[in-house]
PyMOL Python script that loads the backbone (N, CA, C, O; Angstrom):
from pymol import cmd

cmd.read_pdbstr("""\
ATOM      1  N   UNK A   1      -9.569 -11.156  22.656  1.00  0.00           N
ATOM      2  CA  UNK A   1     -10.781 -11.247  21.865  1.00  0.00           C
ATOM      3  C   UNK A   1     -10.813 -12.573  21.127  1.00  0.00           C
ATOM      4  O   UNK A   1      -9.751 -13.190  21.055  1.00  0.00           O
ATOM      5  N   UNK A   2     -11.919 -13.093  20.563  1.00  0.00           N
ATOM      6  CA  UNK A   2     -12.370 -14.191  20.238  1.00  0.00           C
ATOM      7  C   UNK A   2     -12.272 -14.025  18.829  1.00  0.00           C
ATOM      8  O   UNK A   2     -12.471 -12.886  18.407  1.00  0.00           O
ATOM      9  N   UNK A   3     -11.934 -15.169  17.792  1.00  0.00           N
ATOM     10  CA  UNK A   3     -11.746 -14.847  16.661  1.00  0.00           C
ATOM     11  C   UNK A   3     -12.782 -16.082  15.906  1.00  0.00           C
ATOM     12  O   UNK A   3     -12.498 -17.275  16.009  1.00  0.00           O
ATOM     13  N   UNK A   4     -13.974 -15.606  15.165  1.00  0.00           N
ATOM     14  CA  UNK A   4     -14.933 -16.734  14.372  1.00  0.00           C
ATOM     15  C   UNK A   4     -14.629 -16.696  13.101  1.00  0.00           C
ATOM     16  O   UNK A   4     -14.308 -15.620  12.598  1.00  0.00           O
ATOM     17  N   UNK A   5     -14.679 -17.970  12.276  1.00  0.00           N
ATOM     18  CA  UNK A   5     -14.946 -18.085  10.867  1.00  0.00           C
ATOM     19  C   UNK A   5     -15.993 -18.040  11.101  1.00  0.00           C
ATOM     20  O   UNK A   5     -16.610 -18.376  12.113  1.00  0.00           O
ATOM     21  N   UNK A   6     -16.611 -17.194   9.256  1.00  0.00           N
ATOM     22  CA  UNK A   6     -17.981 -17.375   8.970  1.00  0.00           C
ATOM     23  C   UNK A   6     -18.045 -18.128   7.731  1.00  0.00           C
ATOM     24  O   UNK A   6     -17.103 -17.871   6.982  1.00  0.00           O
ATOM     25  N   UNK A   7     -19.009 -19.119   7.221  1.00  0.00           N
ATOM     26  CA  UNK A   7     -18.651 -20.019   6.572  1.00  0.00           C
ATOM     27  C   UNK A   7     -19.977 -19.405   5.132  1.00  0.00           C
ATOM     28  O   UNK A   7     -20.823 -18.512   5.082  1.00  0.00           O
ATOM     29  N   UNK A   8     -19.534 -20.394   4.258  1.00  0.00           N
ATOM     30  CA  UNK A   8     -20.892 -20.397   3.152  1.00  0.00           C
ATOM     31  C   UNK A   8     -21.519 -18.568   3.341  1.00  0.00           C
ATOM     32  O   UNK A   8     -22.573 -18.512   3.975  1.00  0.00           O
ATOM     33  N   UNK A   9     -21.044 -17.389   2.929  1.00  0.00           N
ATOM     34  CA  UNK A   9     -21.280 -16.471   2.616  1.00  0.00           C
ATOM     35  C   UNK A   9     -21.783 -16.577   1.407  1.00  0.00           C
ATOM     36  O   UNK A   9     -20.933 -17.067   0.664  1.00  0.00           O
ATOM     37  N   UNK A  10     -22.934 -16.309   0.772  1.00  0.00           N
ATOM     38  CA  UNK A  10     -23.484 -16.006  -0.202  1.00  0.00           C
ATOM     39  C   UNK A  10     -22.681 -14.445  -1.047  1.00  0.00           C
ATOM     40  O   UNK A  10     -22.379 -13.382  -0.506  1.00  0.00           O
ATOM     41  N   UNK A  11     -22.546 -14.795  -2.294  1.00  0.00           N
ATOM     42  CA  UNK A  11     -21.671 -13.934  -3.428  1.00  0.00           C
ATOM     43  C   UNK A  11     -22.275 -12.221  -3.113  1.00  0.00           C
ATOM     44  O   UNK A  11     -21.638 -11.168  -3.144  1.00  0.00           O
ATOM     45  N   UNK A  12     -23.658 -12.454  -2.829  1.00  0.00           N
ATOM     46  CA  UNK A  12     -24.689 -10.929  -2.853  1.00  0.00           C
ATOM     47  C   UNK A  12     -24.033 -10.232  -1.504  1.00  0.00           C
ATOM     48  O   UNK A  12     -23.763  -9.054  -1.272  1.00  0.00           O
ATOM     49  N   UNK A  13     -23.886 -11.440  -0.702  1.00  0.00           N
ATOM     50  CA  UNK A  13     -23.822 -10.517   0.953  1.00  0.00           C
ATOM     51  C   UNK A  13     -22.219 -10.167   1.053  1.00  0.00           C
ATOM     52  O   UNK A  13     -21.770  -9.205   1.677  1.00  0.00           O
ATOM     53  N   UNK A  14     -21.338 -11.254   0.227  1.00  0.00           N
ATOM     54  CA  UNK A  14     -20.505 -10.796   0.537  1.00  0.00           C
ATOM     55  C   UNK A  14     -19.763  -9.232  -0.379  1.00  0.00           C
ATOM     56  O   UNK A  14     -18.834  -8.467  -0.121  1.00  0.00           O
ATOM     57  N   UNK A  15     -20.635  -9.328  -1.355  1.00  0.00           N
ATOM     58  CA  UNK A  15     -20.597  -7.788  -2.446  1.00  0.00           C
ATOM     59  C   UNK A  15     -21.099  -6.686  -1.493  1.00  0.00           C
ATOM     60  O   UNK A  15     -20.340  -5.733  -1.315  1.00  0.00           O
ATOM     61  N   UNK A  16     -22.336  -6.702  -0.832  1.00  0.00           N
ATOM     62  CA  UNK A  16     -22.849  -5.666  -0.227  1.00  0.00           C
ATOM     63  C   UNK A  16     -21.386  -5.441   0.836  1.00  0.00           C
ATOM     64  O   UNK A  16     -20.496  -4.643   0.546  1.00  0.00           O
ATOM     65  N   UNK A  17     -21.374  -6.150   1.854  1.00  0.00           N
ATOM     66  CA  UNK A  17     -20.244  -6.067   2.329  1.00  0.00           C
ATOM     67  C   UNK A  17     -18.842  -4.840   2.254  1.00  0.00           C
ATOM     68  O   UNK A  17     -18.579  -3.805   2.866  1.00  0.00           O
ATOM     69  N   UNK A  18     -18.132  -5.694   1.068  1.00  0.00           N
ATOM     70  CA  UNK A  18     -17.312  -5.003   0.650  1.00  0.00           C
ATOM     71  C   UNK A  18     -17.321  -3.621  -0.050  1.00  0.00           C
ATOM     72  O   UNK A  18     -16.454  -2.784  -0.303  1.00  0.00           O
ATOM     73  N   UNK A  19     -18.790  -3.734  -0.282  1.00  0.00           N
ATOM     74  CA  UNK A  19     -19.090  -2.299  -0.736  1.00  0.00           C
ATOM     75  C   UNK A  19     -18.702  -1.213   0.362  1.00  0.00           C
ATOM     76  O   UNK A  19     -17.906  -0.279   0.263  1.00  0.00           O
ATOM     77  N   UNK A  20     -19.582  -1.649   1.558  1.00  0.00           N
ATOM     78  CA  UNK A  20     -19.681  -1.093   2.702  1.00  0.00           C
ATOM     79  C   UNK A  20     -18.118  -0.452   3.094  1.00  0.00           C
ATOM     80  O   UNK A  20     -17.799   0.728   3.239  1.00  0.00           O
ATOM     81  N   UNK A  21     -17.364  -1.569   3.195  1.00  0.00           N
ATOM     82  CA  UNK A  21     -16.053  -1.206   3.270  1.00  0.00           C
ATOM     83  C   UNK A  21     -15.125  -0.473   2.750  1.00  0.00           C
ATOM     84  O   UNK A  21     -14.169   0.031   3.340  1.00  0.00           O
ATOM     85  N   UNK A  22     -15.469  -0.385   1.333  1.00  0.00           N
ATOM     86  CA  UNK A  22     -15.341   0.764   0.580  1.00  0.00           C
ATOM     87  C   UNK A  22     -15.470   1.895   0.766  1.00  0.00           C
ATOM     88  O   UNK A  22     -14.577   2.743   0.742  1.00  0.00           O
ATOM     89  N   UNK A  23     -16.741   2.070   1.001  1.00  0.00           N
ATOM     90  CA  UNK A  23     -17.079   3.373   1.278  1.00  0.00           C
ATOM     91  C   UNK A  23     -16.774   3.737   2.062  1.00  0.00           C
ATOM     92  O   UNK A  23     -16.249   4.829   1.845  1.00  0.00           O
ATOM     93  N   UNK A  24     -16.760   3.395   3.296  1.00  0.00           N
ATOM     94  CA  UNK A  24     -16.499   3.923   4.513  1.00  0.00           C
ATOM     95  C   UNK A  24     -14.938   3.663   4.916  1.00  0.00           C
ATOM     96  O   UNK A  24     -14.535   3.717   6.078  1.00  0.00           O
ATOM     97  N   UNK A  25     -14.359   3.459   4.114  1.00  0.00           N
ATOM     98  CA  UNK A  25     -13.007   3.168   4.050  1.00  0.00           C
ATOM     99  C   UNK A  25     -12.761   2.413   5.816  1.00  0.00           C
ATOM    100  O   UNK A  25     -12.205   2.969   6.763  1.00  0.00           O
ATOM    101  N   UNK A  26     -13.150   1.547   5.799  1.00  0.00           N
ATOM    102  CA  UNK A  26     -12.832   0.281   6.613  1.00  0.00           C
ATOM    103  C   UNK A  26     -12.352  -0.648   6.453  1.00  0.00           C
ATOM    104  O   UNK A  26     -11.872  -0.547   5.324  1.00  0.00           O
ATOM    105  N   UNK A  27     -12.095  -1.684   6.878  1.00  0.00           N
ATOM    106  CA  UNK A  27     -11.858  -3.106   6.721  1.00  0.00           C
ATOM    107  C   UNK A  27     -13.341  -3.683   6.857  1.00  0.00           C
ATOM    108  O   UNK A  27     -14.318  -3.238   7.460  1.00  0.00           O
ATOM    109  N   UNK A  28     -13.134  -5.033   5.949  1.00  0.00           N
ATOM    110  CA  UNK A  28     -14.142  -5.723   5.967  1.00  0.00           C
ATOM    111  C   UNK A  28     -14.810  -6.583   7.265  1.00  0.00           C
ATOM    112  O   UNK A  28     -15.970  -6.993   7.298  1.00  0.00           O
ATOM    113  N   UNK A  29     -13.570  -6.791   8.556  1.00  0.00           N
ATOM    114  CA  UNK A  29     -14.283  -7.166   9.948  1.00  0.00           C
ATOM    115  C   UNK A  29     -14.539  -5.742  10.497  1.00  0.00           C
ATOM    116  O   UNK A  29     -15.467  -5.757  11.306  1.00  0.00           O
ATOM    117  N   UNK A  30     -14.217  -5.006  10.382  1.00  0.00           N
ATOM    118  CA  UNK A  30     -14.977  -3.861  10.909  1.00  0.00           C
ATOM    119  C   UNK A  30     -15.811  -3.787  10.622  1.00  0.00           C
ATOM    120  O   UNK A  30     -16.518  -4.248  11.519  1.00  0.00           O
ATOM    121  N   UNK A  31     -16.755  -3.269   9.347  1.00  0.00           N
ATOM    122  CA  UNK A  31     -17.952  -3.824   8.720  1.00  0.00           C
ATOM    123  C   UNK A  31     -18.957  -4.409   9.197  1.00  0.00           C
ATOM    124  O   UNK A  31     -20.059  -3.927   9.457  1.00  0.00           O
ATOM    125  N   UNK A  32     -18.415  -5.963   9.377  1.00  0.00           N
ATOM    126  CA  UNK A  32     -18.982  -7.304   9.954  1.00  0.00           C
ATOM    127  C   UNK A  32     -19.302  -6.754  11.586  1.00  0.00           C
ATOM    128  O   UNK A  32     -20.391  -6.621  12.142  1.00  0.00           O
ATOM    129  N   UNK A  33     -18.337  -6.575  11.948  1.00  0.00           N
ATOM    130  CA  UNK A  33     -18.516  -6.570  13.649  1.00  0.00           C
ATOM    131  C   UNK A  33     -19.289  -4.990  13.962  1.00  0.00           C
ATOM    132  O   UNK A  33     -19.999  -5.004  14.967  1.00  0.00           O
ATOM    133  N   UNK A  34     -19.235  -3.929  13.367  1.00  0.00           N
ATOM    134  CA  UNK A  34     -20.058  -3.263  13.653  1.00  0.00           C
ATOM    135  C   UNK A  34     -21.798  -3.670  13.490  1.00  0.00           C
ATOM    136  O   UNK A  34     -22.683  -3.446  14.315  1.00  0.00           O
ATOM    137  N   UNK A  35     -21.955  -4.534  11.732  1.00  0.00           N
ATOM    138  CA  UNK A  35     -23.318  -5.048  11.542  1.00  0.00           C
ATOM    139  C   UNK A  35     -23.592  -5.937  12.585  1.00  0.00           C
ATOM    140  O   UNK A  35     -24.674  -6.520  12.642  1.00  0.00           O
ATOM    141  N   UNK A  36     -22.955  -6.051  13.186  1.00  0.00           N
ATOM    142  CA  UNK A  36     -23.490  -7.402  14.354  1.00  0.00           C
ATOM    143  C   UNK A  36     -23.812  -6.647  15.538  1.00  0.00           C
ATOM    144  O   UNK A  36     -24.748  -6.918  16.290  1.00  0.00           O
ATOM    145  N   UNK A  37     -23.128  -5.835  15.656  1.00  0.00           N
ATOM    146  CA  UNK A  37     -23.007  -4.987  17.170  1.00  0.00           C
ATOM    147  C   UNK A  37     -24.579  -4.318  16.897  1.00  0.00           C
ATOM    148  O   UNK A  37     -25.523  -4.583  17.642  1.00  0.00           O
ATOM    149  N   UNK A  38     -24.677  -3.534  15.866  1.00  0.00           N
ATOM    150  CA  UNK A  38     -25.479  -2.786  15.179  1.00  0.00           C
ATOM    151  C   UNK A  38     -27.369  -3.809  15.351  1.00  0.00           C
ATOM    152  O   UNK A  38     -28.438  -3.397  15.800  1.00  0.00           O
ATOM    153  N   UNK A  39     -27.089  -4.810  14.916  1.00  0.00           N
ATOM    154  CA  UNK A  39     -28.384  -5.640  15.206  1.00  0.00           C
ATOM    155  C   UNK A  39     -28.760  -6.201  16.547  1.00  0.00           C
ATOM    156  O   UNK A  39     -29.798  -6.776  16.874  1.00  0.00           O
ATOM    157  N   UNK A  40     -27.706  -5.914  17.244  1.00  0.00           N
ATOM    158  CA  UNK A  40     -28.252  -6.576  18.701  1.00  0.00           C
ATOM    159  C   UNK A  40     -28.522  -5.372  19.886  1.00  0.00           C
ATOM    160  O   UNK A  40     -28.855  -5.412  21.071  1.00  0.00           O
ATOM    161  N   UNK A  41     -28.187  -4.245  18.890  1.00  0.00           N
ATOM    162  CA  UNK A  41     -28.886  -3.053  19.925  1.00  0.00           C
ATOM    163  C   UNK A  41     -27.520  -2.387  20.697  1.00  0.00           C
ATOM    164  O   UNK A  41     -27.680  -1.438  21.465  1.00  0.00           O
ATOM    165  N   UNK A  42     -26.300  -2.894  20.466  1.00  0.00           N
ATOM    166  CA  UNK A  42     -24.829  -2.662  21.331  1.00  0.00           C
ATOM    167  C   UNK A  42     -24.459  -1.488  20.118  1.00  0.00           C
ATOM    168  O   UNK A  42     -24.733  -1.425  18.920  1.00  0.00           O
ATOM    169  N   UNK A  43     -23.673  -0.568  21.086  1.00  0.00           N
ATOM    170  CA  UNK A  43     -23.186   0.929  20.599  1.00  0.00           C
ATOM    171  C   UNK A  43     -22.108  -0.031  19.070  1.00  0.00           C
ATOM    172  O   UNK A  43     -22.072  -1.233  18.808  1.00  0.00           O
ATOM    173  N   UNK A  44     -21.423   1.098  18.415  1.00  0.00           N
ATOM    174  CA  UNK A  44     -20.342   0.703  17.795  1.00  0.00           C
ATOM    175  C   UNK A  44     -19.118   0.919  18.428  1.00  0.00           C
ATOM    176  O   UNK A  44     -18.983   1.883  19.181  1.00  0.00           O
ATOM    177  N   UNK A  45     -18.208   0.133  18.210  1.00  0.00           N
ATOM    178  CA  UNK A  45     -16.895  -0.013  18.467  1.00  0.00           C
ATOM    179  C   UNK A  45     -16.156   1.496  18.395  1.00  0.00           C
ATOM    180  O   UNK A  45     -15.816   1.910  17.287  1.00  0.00           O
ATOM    181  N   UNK A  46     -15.951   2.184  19.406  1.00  0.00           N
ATOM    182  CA  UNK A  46     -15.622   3.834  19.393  1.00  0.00           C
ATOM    183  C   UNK A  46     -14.215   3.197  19.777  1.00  0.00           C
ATOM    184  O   UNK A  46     -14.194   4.097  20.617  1.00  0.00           O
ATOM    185  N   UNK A  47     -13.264   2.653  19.933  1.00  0.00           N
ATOM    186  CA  UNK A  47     -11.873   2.260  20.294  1.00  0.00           C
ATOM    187  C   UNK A  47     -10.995   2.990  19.145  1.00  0.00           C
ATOM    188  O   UNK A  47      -9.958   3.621  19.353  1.00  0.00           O
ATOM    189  N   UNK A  48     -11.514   2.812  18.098  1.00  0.00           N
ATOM    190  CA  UNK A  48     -10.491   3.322  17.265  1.00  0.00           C
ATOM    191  C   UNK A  48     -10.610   4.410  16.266  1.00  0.00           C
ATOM    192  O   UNK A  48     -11.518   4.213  15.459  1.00  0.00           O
ATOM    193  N   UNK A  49     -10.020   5.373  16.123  1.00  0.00           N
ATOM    194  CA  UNK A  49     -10.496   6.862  15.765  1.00  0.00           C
ATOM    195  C   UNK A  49     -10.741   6.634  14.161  1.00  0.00           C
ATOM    196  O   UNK A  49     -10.144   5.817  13.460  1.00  0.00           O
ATOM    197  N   UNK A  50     -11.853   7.636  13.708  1.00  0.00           N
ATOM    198  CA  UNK A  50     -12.282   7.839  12.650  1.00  0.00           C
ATOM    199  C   UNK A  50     -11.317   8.294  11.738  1.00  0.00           C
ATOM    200  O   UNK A  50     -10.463   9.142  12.001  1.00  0.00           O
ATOM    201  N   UNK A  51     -11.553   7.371  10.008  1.00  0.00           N
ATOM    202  CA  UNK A  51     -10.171   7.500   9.098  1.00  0.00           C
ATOM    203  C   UNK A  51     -10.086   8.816   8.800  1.00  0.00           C
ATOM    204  O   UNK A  51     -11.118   9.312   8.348  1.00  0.00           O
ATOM    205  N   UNK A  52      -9.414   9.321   8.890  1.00  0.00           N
ATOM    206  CA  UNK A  52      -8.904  10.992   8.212  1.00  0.00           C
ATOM    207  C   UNK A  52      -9.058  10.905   6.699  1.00  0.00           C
ATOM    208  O   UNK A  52      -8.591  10.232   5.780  1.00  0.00           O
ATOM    209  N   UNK A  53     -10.115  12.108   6.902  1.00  0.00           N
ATOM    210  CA  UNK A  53     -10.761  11.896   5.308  1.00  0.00           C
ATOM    211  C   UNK A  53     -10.708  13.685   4.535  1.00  0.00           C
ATOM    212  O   UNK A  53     -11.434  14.216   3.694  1.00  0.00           O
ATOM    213  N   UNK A  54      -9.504  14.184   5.296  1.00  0.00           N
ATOM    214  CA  UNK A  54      -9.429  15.731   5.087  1.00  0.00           C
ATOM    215  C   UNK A  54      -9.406  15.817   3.578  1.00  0.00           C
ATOM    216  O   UNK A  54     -10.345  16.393   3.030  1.00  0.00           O
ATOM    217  N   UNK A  55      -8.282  15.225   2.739  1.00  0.00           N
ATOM    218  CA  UNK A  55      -7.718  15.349   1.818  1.00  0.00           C
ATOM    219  C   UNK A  55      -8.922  14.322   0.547  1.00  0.00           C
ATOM    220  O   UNK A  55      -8.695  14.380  -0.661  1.00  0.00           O
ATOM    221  N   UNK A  56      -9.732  13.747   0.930  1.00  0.00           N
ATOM    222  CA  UNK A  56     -10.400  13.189  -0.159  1.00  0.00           C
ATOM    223  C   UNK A  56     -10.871  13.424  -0.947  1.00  0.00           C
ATOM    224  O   UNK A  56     -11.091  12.768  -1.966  1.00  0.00           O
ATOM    225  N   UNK A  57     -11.221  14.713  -0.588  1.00  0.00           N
ATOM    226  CA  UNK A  57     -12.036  15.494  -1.933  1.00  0.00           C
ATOM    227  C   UNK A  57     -11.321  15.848  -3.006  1.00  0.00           C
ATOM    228  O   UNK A  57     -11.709  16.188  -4.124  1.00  0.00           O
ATOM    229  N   UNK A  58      -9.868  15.700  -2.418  1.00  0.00           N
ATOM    230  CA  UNK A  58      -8.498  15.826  -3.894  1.00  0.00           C
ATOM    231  C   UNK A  58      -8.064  14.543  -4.331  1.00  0.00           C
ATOM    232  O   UNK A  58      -7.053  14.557  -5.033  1.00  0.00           O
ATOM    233  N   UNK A  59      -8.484  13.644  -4.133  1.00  0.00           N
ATOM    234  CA  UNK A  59      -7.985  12.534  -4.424  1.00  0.00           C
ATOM    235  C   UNK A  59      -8.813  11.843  -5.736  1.00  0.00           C
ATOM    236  O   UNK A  59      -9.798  11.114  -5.616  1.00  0.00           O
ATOM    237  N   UNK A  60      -8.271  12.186  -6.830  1.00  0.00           N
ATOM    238  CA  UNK A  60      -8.449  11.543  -8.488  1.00  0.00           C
ATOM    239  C   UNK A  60      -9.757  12.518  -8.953  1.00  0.00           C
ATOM    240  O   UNK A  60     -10.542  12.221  -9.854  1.00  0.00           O
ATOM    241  N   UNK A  61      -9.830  14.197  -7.835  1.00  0.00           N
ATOM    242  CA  UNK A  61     -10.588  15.332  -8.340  1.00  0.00           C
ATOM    243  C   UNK A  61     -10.098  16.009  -9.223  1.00  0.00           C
ATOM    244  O   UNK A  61     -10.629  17.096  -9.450  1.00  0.00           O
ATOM    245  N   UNK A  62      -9.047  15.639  -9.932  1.00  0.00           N
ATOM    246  CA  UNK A  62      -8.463  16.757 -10.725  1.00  0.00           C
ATOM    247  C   UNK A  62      -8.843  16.021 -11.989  1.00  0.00           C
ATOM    248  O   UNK A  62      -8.960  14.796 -11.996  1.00  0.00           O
ATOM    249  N   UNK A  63      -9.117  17.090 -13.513  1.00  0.00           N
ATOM    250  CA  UNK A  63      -9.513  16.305 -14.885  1.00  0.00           C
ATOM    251  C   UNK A  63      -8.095  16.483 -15.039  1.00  0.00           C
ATOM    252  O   UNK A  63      -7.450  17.187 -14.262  1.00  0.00           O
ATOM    253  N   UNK A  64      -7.510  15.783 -16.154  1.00  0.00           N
ATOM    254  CA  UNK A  64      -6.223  15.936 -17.287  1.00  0.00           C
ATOM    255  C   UNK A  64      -5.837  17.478 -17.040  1.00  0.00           C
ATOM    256  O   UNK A  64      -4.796  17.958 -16.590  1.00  0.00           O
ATOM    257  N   UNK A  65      -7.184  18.178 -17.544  1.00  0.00           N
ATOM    258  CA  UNK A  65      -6.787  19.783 -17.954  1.00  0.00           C
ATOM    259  C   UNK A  65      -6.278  20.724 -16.379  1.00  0.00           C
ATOM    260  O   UNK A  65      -5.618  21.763 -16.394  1.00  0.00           O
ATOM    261  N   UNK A  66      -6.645  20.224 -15.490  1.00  0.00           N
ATOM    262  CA  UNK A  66      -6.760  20.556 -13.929  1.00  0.00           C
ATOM    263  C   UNK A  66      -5.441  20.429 -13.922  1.00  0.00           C
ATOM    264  O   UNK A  66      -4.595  21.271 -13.621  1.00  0.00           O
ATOM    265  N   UNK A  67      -5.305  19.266 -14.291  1.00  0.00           N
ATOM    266  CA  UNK A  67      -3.817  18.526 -13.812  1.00  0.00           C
ATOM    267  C   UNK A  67      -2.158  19.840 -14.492  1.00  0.00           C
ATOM    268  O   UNK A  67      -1.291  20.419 -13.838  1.00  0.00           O
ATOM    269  N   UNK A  68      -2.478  19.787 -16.230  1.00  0.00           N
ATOM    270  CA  UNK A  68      -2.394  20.586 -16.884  1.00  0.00           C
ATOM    271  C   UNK A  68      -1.934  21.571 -16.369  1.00  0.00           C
ATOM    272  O   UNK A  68      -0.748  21.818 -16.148  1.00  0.00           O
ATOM    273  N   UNK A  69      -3.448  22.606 -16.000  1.00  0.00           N
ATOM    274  CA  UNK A  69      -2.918  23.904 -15.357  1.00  0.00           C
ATOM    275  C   UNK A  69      -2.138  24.041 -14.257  1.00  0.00           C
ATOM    276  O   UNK A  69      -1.302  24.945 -14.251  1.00  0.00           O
ATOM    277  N   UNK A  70      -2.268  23.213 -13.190  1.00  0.00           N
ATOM    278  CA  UNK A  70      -1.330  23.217 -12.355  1.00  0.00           C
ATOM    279  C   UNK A  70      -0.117  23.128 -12.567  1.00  0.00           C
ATOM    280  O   UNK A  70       0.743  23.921 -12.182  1.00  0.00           O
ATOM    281  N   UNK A  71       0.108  21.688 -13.496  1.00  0.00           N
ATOM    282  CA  UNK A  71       1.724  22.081 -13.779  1.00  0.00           C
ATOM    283  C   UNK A  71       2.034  23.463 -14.636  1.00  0.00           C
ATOM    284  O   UNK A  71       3.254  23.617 -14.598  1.00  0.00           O
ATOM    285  N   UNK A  72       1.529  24.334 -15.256  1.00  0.00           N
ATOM    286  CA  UNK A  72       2.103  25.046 -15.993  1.00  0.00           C
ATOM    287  C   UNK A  72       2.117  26.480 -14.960  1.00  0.00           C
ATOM    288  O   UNK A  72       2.671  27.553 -15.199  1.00  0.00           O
ATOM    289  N   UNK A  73       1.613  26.238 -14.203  1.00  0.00           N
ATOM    290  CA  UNK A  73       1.127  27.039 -13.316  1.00  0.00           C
ATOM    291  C   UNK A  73       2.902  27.399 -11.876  1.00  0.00           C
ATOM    292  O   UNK A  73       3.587  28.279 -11.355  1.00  0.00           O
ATOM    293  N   UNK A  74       2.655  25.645 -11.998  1.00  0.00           N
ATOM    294  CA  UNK A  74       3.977  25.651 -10.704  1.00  0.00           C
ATOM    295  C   UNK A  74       4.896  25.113 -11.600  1.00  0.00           C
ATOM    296  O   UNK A  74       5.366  24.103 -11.077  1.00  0.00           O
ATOM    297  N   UNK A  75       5.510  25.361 -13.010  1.00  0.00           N
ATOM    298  CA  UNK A  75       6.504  25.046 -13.679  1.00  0.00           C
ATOM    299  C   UNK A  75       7.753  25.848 -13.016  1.00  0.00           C
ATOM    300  O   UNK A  75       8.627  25.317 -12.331  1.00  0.00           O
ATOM    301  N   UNK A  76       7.706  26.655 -13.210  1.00  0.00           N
ATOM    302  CA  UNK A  76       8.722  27.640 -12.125  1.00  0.00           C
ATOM    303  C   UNK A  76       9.274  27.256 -11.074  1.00  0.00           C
ATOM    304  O   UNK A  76      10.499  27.344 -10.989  1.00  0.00           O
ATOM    305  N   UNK A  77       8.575  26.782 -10.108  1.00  0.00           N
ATOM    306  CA  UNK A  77       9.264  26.043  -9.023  1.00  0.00           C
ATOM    307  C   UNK A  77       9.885  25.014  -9.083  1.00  0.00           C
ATOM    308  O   UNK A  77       9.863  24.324  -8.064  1.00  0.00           O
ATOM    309  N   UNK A  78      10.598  24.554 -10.165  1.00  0.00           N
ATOM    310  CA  UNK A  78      11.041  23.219 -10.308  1.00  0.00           C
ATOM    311  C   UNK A  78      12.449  24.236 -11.054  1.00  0.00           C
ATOM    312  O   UNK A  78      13.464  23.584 -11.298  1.00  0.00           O
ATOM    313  N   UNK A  79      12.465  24.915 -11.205  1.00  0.00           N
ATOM    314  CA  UNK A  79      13.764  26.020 -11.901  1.00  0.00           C
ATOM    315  C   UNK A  79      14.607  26.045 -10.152  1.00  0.00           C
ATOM    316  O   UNK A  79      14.289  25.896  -8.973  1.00  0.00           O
ATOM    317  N   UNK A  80      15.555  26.273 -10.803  1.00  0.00           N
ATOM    318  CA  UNK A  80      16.876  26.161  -9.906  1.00  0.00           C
ATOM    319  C   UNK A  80      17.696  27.977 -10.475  1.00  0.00           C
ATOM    320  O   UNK A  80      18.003  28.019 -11.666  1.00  0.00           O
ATOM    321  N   UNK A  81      17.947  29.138  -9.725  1.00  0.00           N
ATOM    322  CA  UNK A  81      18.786  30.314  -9.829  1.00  0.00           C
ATOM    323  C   UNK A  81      20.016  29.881  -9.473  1.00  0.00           C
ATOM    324  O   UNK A  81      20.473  29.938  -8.331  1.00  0.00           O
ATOM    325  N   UNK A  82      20.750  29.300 -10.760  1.00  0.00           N
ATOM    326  CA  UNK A  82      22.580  28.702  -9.996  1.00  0.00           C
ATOM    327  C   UNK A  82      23.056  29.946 -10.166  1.00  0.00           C
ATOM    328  O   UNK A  82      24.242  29.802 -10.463  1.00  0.00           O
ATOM    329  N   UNK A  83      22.741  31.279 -10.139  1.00  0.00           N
ATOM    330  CA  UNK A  83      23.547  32.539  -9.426  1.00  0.00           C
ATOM    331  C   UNK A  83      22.948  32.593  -8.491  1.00  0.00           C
ATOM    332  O   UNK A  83      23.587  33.232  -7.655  1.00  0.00           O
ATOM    333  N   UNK A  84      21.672  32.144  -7.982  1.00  0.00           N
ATOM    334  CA  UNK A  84      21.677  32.535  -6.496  1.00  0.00           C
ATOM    335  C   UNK A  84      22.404  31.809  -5.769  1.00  0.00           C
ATOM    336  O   UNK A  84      22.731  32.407  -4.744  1.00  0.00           O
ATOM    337  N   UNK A  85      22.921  30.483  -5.864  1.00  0.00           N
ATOM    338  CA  UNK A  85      23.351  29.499  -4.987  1.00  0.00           C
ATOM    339  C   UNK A  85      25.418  29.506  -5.240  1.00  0.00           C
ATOM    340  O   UNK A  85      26.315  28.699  -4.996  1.00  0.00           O
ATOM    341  N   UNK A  86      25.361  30.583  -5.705  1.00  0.00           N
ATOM    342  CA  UNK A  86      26.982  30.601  -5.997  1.00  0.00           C
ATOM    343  C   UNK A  86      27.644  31.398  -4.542  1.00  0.00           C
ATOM    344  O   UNK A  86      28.857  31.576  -4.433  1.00  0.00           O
TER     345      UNK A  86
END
""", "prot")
cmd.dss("prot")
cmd.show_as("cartoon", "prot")
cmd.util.cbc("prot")
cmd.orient("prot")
């Protein structure tokens, strides 16, 4: 594959951009090369499988107090029975 610089990016396009990438948890030439693929009427790049996004909805979903109950919740499991292990 062929590799281009793109030069003189304007601050706006390159914000929208990275937004994009964000969200869609991509890289920023992925992004790019899909918007290009995307304007000339060519499918998107299906080569490489979609990010696994099972677990996201737990990721920085918990408040303090969430957090909280859980530990007091699974405090116990962190206890050790040294008569059971004798």
């Amino acid at each position: 594959m062929k590799t281009i610089t793109l030069r003189n990016i304007d601050d706006e396009l390159k914000q929208v951009l990275e937004e994009q990438a964000a969200y869609s948890s991509q890289s920023l030439n992925t992004v790019v090369l899909n918007k290009l693929r995307e304007s000339y009427g060519l499918k998107e790049d299906t080569n490489r499988p979609p990010p696994n996004r099972d677990l996201l909805q737990l990721a920085g979903g918990w408040s303090d107090d969430d957090a909280e109950s859980f530990n007091q919740a699974t405090a116990a499991f962190g206890k050790i029975d040294l008569e059971m292990w004798k």
